[in-house]
C-alpha positions as CSV (number, residue, x, y, z in Angstrom):
1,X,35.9,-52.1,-35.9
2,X,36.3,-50.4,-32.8
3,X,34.8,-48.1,-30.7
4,X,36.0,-45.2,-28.8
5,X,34.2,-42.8,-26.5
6,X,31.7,-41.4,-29.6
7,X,34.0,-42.5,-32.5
8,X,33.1,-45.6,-34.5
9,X,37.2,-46.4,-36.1
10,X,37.4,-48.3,-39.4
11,X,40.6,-49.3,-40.7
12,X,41.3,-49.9,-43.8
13,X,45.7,-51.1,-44.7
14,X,45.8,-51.2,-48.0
15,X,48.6,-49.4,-50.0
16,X,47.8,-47.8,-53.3
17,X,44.0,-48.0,-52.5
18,X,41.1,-46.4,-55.0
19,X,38.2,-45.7,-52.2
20,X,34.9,-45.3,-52.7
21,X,32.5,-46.2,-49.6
22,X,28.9,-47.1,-49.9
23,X,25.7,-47.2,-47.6
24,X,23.4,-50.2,-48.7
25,X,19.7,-48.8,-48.4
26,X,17.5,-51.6,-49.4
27,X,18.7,-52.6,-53.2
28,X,20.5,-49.7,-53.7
29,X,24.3,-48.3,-52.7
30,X,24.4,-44.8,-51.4
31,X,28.0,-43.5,-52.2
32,X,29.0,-41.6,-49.2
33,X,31.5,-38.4,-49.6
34,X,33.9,-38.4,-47.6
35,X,34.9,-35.2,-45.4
36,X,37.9,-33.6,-43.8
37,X,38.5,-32.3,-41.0
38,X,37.9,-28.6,-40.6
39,X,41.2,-27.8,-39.2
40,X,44.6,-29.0,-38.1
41,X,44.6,-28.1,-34.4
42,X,41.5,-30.7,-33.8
43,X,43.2,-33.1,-35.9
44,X,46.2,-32.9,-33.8
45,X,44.6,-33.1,-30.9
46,X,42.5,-36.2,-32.2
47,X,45.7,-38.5,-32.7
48,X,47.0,-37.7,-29.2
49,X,43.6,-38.3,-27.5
50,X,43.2,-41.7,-29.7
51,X,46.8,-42.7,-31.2
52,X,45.0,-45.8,-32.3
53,X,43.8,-44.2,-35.5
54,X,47.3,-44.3,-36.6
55,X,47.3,-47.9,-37.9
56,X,50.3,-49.5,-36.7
57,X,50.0,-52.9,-36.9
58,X,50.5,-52.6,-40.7
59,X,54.1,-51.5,-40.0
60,X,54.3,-54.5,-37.7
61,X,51.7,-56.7,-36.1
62,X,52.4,-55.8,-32.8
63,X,53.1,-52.3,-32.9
64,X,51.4,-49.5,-31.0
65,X,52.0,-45.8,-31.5
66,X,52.1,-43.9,-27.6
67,X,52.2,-40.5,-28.0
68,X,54.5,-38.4,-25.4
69,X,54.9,-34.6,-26.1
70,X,53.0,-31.8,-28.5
71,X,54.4,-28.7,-29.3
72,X,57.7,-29.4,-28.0
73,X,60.4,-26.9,-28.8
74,X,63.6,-27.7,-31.2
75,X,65.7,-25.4,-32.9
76,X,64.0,-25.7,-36.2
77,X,60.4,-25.2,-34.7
78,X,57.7,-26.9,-32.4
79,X,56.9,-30.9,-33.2
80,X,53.2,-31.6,-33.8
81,X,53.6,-34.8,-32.2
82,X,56.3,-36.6,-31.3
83,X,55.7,-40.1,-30.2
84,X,56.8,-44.2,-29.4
85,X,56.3,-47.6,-29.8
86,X,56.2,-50.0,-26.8
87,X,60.0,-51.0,-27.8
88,X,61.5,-47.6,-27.7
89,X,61.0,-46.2,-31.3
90,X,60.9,-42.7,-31.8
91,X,58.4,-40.9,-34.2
92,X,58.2,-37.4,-35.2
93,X,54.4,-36.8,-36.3
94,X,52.9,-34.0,-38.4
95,X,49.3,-33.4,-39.0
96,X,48.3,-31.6,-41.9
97,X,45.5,-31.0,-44.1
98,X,46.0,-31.4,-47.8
99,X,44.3,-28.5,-49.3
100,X,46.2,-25.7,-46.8
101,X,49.9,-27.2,-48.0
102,X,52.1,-28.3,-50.6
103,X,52.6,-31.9,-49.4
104,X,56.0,-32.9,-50.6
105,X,57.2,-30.5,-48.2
106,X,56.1,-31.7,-45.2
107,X,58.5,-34.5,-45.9
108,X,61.0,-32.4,-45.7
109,X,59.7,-30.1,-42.7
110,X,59.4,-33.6,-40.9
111,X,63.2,-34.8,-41.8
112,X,64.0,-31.2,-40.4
113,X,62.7,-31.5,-37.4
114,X,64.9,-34.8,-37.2
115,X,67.6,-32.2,-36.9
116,X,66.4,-29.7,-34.5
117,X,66.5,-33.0,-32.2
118,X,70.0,-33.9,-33.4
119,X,70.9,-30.6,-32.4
120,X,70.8,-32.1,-28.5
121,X,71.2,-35.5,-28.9
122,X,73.8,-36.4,-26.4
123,X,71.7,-34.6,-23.8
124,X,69.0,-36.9,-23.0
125,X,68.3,-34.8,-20.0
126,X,67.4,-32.0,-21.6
127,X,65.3,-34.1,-24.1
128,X,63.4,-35.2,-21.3
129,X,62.9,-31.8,-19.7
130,X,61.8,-30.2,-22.9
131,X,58.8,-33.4,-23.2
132,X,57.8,-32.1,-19.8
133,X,58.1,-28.2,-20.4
134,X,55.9,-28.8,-23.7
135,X,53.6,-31.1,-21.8
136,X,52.8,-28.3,-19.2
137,X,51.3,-25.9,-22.5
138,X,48.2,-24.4,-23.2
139,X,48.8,-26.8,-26.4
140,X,48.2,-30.1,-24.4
141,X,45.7,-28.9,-21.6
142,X,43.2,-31.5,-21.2
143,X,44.6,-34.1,-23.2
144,X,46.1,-37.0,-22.0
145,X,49.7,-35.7,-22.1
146,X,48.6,-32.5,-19.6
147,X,51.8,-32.0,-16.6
148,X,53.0,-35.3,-17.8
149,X,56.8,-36.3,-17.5
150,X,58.2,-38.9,-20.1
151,X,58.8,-41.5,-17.0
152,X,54.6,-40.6,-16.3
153,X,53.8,-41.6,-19.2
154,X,55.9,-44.8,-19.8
155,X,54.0,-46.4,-16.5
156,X,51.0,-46.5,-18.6
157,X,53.1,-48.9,-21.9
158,X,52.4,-52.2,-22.1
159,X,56.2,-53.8,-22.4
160,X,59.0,-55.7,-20.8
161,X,61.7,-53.9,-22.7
162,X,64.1,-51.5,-20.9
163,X,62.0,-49.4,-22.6
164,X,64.1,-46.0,-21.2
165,X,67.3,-47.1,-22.5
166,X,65.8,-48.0,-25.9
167,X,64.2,-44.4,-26.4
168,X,67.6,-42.9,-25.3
169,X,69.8,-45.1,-27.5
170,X,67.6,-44.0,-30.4
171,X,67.8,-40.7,-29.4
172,X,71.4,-39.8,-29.6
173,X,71.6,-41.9,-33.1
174,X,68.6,-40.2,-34.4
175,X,66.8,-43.1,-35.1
176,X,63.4,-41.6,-35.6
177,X,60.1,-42.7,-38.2
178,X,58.2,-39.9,-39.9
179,X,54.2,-40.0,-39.6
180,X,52.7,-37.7,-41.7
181,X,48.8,-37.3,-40.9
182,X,46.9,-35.8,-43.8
183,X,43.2,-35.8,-45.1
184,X,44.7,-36.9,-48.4
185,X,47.3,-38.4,-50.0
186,X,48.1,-38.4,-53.9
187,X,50.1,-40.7,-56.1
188,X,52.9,-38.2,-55.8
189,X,53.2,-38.2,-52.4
190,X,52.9,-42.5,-52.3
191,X,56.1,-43.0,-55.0
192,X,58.1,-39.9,-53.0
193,X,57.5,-41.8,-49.9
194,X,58.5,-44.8,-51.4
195,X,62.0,-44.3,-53.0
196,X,62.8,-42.4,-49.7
197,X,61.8,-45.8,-48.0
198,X,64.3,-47.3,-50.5
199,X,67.0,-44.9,-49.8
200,X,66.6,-43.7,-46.2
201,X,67.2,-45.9,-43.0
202,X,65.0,-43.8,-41.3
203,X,61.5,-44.8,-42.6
204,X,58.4,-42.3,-42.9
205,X,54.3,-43.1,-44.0
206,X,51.9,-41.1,-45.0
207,X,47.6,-42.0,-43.1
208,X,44.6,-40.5,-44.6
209,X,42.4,-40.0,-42.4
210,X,38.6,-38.8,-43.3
211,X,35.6,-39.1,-41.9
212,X,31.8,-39.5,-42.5
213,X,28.4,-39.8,-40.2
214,X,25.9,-41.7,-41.6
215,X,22.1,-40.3,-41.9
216,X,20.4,-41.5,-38.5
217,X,23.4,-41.5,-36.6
218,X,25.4,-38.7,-34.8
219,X,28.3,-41.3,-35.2
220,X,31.3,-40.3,-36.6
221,X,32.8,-43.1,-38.8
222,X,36.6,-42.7,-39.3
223,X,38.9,-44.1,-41.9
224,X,42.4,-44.5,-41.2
225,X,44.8,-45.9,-44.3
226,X,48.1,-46.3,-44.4
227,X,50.8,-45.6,-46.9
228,X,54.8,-47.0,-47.5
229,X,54.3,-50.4,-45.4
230,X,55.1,-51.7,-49.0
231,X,58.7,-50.3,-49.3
232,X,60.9,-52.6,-48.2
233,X,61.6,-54.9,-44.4
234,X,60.7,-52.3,-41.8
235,X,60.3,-55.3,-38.7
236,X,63.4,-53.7,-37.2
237,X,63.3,-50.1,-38.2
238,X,62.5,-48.5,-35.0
239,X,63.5,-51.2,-32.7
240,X,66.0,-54.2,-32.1
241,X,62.9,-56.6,-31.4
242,X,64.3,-59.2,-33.7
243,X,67.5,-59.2,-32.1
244,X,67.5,-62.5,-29.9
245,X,64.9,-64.3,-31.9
246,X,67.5,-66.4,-33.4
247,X,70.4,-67.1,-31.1
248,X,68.6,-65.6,-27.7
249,X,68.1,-68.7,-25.8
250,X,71.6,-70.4,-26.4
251,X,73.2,-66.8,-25.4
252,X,70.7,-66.7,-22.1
253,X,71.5,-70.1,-20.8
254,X,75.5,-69.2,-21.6
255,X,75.5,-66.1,-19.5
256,X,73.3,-68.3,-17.1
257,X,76.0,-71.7,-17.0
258,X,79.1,-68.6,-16.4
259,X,77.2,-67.0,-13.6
260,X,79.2,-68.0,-10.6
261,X,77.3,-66.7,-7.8
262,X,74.4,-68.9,-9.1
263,X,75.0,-72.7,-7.8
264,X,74.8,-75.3,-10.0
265,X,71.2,-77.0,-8.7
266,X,70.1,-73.3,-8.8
267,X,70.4,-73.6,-12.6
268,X,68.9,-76.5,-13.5
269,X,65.9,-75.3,-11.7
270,X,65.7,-72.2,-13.8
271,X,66.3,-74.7,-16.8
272,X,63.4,-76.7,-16.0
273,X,61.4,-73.8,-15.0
274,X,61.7,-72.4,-18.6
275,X,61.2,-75.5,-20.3
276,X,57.7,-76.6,-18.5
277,X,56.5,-72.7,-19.0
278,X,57.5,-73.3,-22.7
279,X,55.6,-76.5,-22.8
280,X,52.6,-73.8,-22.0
281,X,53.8,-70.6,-24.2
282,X,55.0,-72.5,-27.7
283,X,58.1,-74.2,-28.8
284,X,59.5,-71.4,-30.8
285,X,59.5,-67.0,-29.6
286,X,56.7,-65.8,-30.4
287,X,54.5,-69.0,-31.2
288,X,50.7,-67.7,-30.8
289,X,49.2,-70.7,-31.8
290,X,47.2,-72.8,-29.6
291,X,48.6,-71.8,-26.4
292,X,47.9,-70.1,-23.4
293,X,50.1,-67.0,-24.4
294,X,53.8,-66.6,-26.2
295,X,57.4,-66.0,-25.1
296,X,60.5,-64.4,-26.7
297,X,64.1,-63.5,-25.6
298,X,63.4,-59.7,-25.2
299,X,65.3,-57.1,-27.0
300,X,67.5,-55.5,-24.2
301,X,71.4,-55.6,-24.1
302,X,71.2,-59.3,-23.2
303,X,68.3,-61.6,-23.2
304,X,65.7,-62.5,-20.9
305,X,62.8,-65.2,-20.8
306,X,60.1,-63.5,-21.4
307,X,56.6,-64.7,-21.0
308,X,53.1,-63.0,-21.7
309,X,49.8,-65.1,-21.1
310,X,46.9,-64.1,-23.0
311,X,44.7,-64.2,-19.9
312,X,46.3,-60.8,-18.4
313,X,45.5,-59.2,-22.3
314,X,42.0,-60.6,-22.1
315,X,42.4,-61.7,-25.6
316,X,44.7,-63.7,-28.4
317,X,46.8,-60.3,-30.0
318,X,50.3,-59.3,-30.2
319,X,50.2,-56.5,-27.6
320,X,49.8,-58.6,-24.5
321,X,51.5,-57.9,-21.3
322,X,54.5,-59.1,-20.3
323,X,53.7,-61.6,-16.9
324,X,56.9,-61.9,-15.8
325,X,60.7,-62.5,-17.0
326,X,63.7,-64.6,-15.6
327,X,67.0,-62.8,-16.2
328,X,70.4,-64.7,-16.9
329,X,71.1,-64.1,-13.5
330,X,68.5,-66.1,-12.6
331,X,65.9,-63.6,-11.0
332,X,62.6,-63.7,-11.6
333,X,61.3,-60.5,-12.1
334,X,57.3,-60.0,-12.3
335,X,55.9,-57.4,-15.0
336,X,52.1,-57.4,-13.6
337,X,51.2,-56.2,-10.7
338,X,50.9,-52.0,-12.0
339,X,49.1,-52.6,-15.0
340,X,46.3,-50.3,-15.6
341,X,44.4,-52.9,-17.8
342,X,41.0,-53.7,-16.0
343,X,42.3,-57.5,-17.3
344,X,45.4,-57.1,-15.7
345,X,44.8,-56.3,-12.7
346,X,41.8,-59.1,-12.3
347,X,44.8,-61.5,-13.2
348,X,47.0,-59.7,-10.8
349,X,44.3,-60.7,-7.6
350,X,44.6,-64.3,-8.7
351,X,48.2,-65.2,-8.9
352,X,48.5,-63.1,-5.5
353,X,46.2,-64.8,-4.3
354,X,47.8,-68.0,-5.4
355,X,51.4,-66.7,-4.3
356,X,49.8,-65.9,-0.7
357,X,49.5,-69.8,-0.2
358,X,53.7,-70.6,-0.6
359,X,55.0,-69.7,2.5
360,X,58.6,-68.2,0.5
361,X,57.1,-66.3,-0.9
362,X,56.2,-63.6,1.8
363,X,59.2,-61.0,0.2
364,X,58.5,-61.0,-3.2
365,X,54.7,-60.2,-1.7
366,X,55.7,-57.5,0.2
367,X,57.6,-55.6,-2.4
368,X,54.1,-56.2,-4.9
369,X,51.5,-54.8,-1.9
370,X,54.3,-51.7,-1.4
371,X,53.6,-51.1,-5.2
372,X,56.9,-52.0,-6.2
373,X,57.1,-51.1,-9.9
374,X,59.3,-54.4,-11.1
375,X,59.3,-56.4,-8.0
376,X,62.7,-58.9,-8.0
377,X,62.5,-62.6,-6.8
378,X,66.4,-63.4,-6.0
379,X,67.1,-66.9,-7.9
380,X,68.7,-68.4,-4.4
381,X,64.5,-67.2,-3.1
382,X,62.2,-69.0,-5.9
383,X,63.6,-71.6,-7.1
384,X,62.7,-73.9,-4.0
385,X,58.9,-72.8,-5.0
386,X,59.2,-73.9,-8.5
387,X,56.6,-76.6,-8.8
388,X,54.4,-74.4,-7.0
389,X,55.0,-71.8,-9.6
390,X,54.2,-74.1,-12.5
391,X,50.9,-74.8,-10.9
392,X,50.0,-71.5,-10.6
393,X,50.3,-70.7,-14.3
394,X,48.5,-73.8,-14.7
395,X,45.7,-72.9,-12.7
396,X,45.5,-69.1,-13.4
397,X,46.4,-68.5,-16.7
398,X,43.4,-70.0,-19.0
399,X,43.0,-69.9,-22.6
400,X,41.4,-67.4,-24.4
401,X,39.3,-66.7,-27.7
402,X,41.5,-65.2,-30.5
403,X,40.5,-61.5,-31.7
């Protein structure tokens, strides 16, 4: 459960489900009937102002939805929503209530909006521009996309992905999902959704969402369910996130051994700097158990150590910020100091605070307290702190309770 401004949010992921919802009232079960929303405009605006409704940690664990534009123009109509993932991913939303449509074609007003995109996919400029121009509407005034650029908006994601890039390469291949928001969804709807899984690289789901206040309360209780998780492997589908899983760390430490502005000793100190942060973060990418956070090899052009402590997430999940990552050219590159998280930025006080006590590290300081977004340490700069570094992470990042 979780709460949001007035909302209470239950989520309930399971495909082909039969609902029925009861209050208990001393021995007996009151059913409750569900309602619908009166309109699509609120709905809309709903999912922008609290994309967390739109369960996406059944598609993957660790996968949030971001929205980024309403409205915007194509040329085969205006996009309800169109939104991303923290790794790039691209999905075209539409929000529609069952009663005022024939469902089975909103899949296929959803695949043709996929076109009116195509129709400029090699300008990523203009894609840009028209995410701003639809962002300055009467159609997203006072919502959290208002004036907002898509560069605005990214400062806010929690990732360590070159997350730009990602959302640009998917762009001019028209890799986009399909979201389709309704107050109901029939059996028709679930097996058309499924063979299109089964057929289409491109993968679309259907969430229910209804709602219901219980007597007493001037709560709203919201249901959120989630359809076509059950088609086939969609772990990749909007993002190359598995891509150095298996053979990142022998490719990192190759481009790191042929990098010959790095000197020898220089690289056996990033070596042993990864392997004592590993002795923290897990054995294995992605290894949540029992540590004081997780690592992985990113999912960029090349990889990159890449570690995330739970202490600047405040709890044991899958979407924890990224602390910092080491590049194969040996930089050191931190991820936390402009993270909005109230957690984040208590853990961003403490390592500074720590930092402020090695005396090489005055640069890298600088370039944090000017508010540098990504803040560089040069290899040939931290590597003569890194014992000091190791005892920072030591000392600052602490365990944590799971979810």
């Amino acid at each position: 459960m979780k709460i949001s401004k007035n909302i209470l949010l239950y989520r309930v992921h399971i495909v082909y489900v039969a609902e029925k919802i009861f209050i208990k009232s001393e021995d007996k079960f009151e059913k409750i009937t569900l309602e619908t929303f009166s309109e699509e405009k609120p709905l809309k605006k709903i999912i922008i102002d609290h994309p967390e409704l739109l369960p996406f940690s059944e598609i993957r664990k660790d996968l949030e939805f971001f929205p980024i534009s309403s409205e915007m123009k194509t040329n085969h109509g205006p996009l309800d929503i169109l939104g991303i993932d923290q790794y790039g991913g691209i999905y075209i939303v539409e929000t529609k209530l069952y009663k005022n449509r024939d469902v089975r074609k909103i899949m296929a007003q959803a695949f043709d909006y996929s076109g009116g995109l195509s129709t400029f996919r090699e300008d990523f400029e203009l894609f840009k521009y028209r995410i701003q121009m639809a962002n300055q509407g009467e159609a997203n005034r006072n919502t959290i996309l208002e004036n907002k650029s898509l560069e605005d908006l990214l400062e806010n994601i929690p990732t360590d992905n070159d997350i730009i890039k990602n959302i640009e390469e998917n762009f001019k291949k028209c890799n986009f999902s399909y979201i389709l928001v309704l107050d109901n969804v029939e059996e028709q709807l679930k097996d058309d959704i499924k063979l299109f899984n089964e057929k289409d690289d491109n993968p679309m789901f259907a969430v229910k969402i209804s709602k219901f206040i219980p007597k007493g309360t001037e709560k709203e209780i919201v249901i959120s369910t989630i359809f076509g998780t059950e088609s086939r492997d969609l772990t990749t589908s909007s993002s190359n996130y598995s891509k150095w899983i298996t053979d990142g760390e022998s490719v990192f430490f190759k481009n790191l051994d042929s990098n010959t502005n790095i000197l020898d000793a220089e690289k056996n100190t990033v070596t042993e700097f990864i392997s004592e942060v590993k002795k923290l973060l897990g054995d294995k990418p992605n290894d949540s158990e029992n540590y004081i956070g997780y690592y992985n090899w990113g999912s960029g052009s090349t990889p990159r150590f890449s570690a995330k402590f739970y202490q600047i997430g405040h709890s044991k999940n899958w979407s924890t910020n990224g602390t910092f990552t080491i590049q194969d050219d040996g930089s050191l590159v931190f991820l936390y100091p402009n993270r909005n998280k109230e957690s984040a930025q208590k853990f961003a006080v403490k390592f500074n605070e720590e930092l402020r006590k090695i005396p090489e590290a005055k640069k890298i300081l600088e370039l944090i307290d000017d508010g540098t977004r990504r803040p560089r340490w040069e290899v040939h700069d931290w590597v003569s702190c890194k014992d000091e570094l190791v005892k920072i992470i030591r000392k600052v990042c602490q365990p944590v309770k799971d979810d």
